[in-house]
C-alpha positions in Angstrom: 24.6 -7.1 22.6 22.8 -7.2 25.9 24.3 -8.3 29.3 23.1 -11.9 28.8 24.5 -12.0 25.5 21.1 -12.3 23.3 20.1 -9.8 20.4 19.0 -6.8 21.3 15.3 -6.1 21.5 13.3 -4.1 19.1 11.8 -1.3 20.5 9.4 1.1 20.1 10.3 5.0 20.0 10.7 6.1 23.5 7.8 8.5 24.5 9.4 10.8 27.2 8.7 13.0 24.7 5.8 15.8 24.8 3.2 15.1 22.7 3.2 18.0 20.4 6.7 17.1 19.8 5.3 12.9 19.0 2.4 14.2 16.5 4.4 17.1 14.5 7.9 16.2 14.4 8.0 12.5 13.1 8.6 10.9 9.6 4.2 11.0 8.6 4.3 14.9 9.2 7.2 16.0 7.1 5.1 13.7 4.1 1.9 15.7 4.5 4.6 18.8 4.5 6.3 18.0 1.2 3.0 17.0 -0.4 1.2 20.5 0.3 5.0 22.2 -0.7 5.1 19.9 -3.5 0.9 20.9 -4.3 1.7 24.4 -3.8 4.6 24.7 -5.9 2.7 22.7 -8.6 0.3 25.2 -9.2 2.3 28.1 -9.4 4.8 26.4 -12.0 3.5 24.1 -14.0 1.2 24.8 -16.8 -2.8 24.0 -16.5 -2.5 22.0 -12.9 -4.9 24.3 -11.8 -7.7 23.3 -14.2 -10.4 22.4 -12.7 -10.2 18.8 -14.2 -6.9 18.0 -12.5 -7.9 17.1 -9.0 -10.6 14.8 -10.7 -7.8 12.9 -13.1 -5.1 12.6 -10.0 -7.9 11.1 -7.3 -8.8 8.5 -10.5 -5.8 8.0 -11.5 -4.3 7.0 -7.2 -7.2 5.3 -6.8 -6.4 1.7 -6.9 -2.7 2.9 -5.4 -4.6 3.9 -2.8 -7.0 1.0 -2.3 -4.2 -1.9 -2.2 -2.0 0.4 -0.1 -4.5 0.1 2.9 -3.7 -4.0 3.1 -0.3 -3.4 2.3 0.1 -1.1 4.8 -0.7 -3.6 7.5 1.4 -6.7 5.7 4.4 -4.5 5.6 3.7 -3.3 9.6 4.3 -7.4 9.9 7.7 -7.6 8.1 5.9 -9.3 5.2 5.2 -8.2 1.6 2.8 -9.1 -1.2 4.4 -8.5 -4.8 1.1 -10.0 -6.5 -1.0 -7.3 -6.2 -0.7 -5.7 -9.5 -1.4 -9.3 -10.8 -4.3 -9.8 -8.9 -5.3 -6.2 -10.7 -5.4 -8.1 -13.9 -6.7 -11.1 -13.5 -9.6 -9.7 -11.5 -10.1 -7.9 -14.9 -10.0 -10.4 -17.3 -12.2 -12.2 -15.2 -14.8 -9.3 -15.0 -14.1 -9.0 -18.5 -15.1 -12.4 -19.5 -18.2 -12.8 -17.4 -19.6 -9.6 -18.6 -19.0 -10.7 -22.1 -20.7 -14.4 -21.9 -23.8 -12.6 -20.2 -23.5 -12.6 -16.5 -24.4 -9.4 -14.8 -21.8 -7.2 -14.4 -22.4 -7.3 -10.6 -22.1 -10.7 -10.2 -19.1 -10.8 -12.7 -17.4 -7.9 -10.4 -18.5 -10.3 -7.3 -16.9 -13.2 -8.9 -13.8 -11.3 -9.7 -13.4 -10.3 -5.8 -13.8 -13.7 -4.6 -11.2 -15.3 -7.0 -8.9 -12.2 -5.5 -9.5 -13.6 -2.2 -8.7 -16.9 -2.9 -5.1 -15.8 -4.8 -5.1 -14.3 -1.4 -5.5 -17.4 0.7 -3.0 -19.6 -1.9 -0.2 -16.6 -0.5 -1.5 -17.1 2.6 -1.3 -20.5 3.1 2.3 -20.5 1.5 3.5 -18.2 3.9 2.0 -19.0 7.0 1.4 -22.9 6.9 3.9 -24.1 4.6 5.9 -21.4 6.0 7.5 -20.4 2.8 9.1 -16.4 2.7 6.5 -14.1 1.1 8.9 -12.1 -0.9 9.7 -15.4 -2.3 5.8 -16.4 -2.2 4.2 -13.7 -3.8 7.2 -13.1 -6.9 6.1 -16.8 -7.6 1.9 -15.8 -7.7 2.9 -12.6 -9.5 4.0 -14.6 -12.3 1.0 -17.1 -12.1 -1.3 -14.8 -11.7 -0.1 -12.8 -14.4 0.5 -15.6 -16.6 -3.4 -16.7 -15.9 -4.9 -13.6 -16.8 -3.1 -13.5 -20.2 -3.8 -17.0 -20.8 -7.3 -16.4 -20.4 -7.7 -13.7 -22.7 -4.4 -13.2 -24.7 -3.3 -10.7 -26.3 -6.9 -9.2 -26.8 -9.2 -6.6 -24.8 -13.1 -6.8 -23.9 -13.8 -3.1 -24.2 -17.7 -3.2 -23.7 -19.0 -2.6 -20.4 -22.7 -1.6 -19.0 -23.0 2.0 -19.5 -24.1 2.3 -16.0 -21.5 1.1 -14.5 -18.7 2.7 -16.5 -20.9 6.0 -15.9 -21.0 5.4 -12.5 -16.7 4.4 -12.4 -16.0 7.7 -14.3 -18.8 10.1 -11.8 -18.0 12.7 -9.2 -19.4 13.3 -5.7 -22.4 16.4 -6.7 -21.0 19.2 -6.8 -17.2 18.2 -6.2 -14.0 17.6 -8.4 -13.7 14.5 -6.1 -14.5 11.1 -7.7 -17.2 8.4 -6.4 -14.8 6.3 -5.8 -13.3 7.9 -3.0 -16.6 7.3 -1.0 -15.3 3.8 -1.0 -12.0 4.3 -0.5 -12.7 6.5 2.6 -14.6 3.7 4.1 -12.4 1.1 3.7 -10.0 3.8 5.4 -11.6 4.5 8.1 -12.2 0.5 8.5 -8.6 -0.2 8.4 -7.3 2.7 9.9 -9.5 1.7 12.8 -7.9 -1.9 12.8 -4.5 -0.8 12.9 -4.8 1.9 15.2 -7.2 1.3 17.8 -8.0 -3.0 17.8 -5.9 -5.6 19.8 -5.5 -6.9 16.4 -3.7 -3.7 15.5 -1.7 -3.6 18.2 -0.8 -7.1 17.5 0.4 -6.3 14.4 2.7 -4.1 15.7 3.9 -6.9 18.1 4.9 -9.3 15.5 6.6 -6.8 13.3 8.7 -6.0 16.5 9.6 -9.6 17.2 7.1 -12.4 15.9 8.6 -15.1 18.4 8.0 -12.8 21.5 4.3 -12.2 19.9 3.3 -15.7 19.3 4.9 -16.1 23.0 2.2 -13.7 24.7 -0.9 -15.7 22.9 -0.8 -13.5 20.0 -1.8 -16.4 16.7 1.2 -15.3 14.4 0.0 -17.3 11.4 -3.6 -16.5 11.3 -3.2 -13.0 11.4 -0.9 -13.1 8.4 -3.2 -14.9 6.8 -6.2 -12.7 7.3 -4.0 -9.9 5.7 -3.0 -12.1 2.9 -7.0 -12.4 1.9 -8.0 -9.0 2.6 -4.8 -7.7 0.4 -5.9 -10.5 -2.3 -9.7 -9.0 -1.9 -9.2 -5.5 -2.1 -6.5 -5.5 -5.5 -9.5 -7.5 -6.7 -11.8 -4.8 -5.8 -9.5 -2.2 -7.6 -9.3 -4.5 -10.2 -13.4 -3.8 -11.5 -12.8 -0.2 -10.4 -9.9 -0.1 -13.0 -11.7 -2.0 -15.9 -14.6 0.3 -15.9 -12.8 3.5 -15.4 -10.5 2.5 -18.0 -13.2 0.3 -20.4 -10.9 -2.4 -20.9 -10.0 -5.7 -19.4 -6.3 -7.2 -20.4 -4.3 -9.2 -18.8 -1.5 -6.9 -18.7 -3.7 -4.1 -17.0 -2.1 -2.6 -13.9 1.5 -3.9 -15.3 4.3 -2.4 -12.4 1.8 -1.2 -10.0 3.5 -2.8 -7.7 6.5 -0.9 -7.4 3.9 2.3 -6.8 2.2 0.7 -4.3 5.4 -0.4 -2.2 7.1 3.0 -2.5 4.2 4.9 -1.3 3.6 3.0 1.9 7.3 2.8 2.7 7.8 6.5 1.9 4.4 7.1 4.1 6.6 6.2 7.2 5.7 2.0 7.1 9.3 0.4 7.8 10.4 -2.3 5.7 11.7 -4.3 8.8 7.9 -4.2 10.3 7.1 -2.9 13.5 6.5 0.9 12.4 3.8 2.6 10.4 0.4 4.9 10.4 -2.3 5.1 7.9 -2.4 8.7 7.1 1.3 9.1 6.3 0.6 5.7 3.7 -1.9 7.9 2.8 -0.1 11.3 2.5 2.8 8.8 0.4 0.4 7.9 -1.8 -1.0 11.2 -2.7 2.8 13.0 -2.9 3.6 9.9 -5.5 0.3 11.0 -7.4 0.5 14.5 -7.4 4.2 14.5 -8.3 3.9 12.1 -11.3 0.6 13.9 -12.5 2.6 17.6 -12.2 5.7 15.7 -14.5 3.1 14.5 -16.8 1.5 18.0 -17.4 5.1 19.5 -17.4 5.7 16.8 -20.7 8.2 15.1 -18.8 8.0 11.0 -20.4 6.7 8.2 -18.2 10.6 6.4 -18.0 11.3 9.3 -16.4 8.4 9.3 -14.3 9.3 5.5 -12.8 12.9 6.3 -12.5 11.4 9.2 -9.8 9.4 6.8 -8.3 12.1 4.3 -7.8 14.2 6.7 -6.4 11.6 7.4 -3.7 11.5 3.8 -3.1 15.4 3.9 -2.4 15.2 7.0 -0.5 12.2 5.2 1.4 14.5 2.6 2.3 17.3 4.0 2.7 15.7 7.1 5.3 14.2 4.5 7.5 17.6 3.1 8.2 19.5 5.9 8.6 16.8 7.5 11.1 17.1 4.0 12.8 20.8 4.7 12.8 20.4 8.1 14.4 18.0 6.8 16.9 20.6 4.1 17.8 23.1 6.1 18.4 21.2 8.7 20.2 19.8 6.3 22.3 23.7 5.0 23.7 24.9 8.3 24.0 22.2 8.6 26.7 22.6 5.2 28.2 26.4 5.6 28.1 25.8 9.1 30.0 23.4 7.3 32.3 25.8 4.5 33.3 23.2 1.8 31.3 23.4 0.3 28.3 20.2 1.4 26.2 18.2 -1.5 24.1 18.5 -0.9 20.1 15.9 -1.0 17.4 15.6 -1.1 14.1 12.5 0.8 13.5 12.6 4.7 14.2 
């Protein structure tokens, strides 16, 4: 408690520190660390990760992990969270599914299918930031409908036929690369929202209301209608990776993208993004992503069963968790030790 008796203040990390120190020794550089360790050690033990085909199958396969993980980055950075993602996957299937099949060009179908992902964007939205309901609470609610939509719609049957062009296209390489097409979007929408985040007022708004909302919407900053702009985008993008993951895959359900959720969330938070808000950076989301991938795709190769694979993967999301706290903790304490040294009482923070 401070002097006056209020909560203590969230702060950011103090930077008395040299800035060598700031850019190599934080939570985003030890990911990129483990993931080249983790790359490395890959190749020298585990049978055919080398092929030539495997850098093609991981980059397809993280694709639409990596696609939602750019809005959810930035939700998270807020203190909020959107659960429906992997449902909006679906539905934004089905519905390119359906259109395709009753004649409607694919690209209007896949246009269609980005739209409705927006609006299941702007229905969290609204719940969260207008009715003011809690978007944990929110978005397990529109997982379900959502969900519960896109199997309605189709049932328990798949649409497996899809322009050739386009599933062509879904499945193609960069000339002359292992690397998939579809990171050339990816890397765009990247750059777009690494931009936002990093380098925008908006951005550094963000930031501000993951720290303390009431002292944001205090300096001007419109608390609710940035939430809601990250609600859409989140809702537009899974949308986007929903088309990407019907043609790669040539089939729309309503039960594609099942638990990609859980993916999704532990690779932001174990790319550095705090759970309480406040805290994150693109690449290390980035870096997450890519360790989750490239671990699960080595256990894969090495025979090891999916159950096993997602019991990893919770694990990480625990250990994602669980680091941010205990470096929080450390920081804390480090923090009054000086103060108490100093004669003053330092400020806490939750975030590292």
């Amino acid at each position: 408690m401070t002097a006056t008796g209020a909560a203590p203040a969230r702060t950011y990390r103090n930077h008395a520190r040299p800035a060598w120190r700031r850019a190599l020794l934080n939570r985003e550089a030890a990911i990129i660390a483990i993931l080249v360790i983790v790359y490395v050690v890959s190749l020298a033990v585990v049978p055919n990760f080398s092929g030539p085909l495997t850098i093609t199958y991981l980059l397809r396969d993280v694709a639409p992990i990596l696609l939602i993980a750019l809005p959810m980055t930035l939700i998270i950075v807020t203190e909020e969270i959107d659960l429906s993602v992997a449902s909006v996957v679906g539905l934004s299937s089905v519905l390119t599914g359906l259109l395709t099949q009753a004649g409607v060009p694919f690209l209007w179908a896949a246009v269609v299918a980005v739209l409705a992902g927006a609006l299941a964007g702007v229905l969290n939205g609204f719940l969260v930031t207008v009715v003011g309901l809690p978007s944990l609470a929110v978005t397990i609610g529109t997982l379900a409908l959502f969900r519960g939509i896109a199997v309605g719609l189709l049932g328990t049957t798949a649409i497996t036929e899809f322009p050739e062009e386009w599933t062509s296209f879904a499945r193609s390489n960069i000339p002359g690369t292992p690397v998939p097409t579809i990171m050339v979007a990816f890397a765009v929408l990247a750059v777009v929202f690494a931009v936002v985040l990093h380098f925008t007022p908006f951005g550094r708004a963000l930031f501000a209301i993951g720290l303390n909302k009431e002292a944001a919407a205090f300096s001007g900053i419109d608390v609710g209608r940035s939430k809601f702009l990250l609600f859409v985008a989140s809702g537009a993008v899974s949308a986007f990776a929903g088309v990407y993951f019907t043609l790669l895959y040539s089939n729309a359900r309503g039960d594609n993208a099942m638990g990609l959720e859980l993916q999704i969330i532990a690779a932001v938070l174990l790319g550095g993004v705090s759970i309480f808000g406040g805290r994150g950076a693109m690449h290390g989301v980035i870096a997450g992503v890519l360790l989750i991938g490239t671990l699960g795709s080595a256990l894969r190769l090495a025979n090891v069963t999916s159950d096993i694979i997602n019991v990893i993967t919770g694990l990480l999301l625990v250990f994602s968790v669980i680091s941010s706290s205990l470096l929080a903790w450390v920081h804390d304490r480090r923090a009054a030790a000086i103060g108490r040294r100093r004669g003053v009482s330092a400020p806490s923070s939750r975030t590292p």
